[in-house]
N, C-alpha and C positions, 0 to 999 in steps of 0.2 A: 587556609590558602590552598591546601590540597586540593581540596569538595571545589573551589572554585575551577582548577583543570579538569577534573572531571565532569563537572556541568559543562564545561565547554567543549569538552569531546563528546559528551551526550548529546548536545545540543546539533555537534558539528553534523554527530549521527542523524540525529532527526533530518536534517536539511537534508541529508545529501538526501536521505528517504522518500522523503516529501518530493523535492525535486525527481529521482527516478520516473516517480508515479506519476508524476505530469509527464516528463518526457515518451515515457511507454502509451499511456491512455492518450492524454488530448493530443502529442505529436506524432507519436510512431504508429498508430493504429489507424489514420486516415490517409496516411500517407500508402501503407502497406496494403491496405483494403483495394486503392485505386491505380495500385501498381499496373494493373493491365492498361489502364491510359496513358500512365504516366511510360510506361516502357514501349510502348505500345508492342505487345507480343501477348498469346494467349495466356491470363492466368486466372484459373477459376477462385470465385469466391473461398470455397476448399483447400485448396493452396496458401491463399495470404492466411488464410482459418491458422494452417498448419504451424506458418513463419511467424505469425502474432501467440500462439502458443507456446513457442520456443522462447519468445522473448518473455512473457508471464512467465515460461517455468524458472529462468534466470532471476528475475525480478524474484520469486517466491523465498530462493535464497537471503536475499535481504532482509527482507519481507519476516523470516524466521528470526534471524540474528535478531533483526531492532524488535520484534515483539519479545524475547526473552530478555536485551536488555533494559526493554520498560517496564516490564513486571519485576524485574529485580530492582534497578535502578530507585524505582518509585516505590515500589514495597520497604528499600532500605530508607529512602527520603521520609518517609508515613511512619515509619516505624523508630530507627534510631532517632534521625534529625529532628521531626514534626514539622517539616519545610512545604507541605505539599497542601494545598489547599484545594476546594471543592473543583473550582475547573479542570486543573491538575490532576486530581483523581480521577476525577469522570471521562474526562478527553485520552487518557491513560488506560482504562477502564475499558473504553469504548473501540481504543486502537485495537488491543489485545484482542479481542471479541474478533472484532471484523477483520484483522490478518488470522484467527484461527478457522475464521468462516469461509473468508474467498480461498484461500491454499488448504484444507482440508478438505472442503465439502466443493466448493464451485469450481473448484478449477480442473479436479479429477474427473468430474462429472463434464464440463466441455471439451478438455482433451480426450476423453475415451469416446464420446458419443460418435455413433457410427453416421449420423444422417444429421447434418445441420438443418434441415429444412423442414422437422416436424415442430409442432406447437409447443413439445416438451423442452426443446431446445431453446428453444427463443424465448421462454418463460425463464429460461435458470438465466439463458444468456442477459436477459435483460437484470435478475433480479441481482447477480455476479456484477453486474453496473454497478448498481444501485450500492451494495458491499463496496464496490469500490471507491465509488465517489464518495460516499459517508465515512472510509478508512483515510483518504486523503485529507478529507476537512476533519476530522478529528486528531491526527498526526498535525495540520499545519495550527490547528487550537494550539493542544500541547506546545509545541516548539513558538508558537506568541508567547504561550502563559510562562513557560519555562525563561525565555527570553526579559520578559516584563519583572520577574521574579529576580532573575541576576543584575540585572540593568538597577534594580530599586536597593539592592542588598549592599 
């Protein structure tokens, strides 16, 4: 009965994660991007650079916490319970990876870069997507499989 509140505060974590991630990437980022229309007043691409930054380094917080409580979580599921099956592990696997990859290595690398407008930039910028998007749908796997898992149980 216990493991069951816990899965569901796992669970709750996942979602609100998942959720974040969408709200920052597909809503907050095109919105902030086009602020100079939307406000109409000057604001260089550089600027909303700086203010979608801010918002990623906040997200990054999260972003920490749910990556260390999946590698525990599931490590303890795999290990004590034996509750944790192949999508589970991999979607789990895969989370951990891509929240150590975009907040380690891509995010420090676009917040410090002095020049967004060389080739070098726009290659991490794009490939920091890419991490992203694939962190998103591996989190929103997890949190189905986890879900499909309690709902069966």
């Amino acid at each position: 009965m216990a493991f069951r509140g816990i899965d569901s505060a796992y669970l709750l974590l996942l979602g609100v994660c998942v959720g974040a991630m969408v709200a920052c990437g597909a809503m907050s980022a095109p919105i902030i991007f086009q602020a100079d229309a939307i406000l109409d007043m000057p604001i260089t691409k550089e600027q909303s650079g700086v203010l979608m930054g801010l918002i990623f380094q906040k997200l990054s917080y999260l972003l920490y916490i749910v990556g260390m409580v999946i590698f525990v979580f599931e490590l303890f599921a795999a290990r004590l319970f034996r509750t944790s099956g192949i999508i589970i592990m991999l979607s789990a696997g895969v989370s951990v990876m891509m929240i150590l990859l975009f907040n380690l290595y891509y995010m420090p690398y676009i917040l410090a870069a002095p020049d967004a407008s060389t080739p070098e930039f726009e290659s991490m910028h794009f490939q920091s997507v890419v991490v992203f998007k694939i962190l998103t749908i591996s989190l929103a796997a997890l949190f189905v499989a986890k879900c499909l898992k309690l709902f069966r149980a």
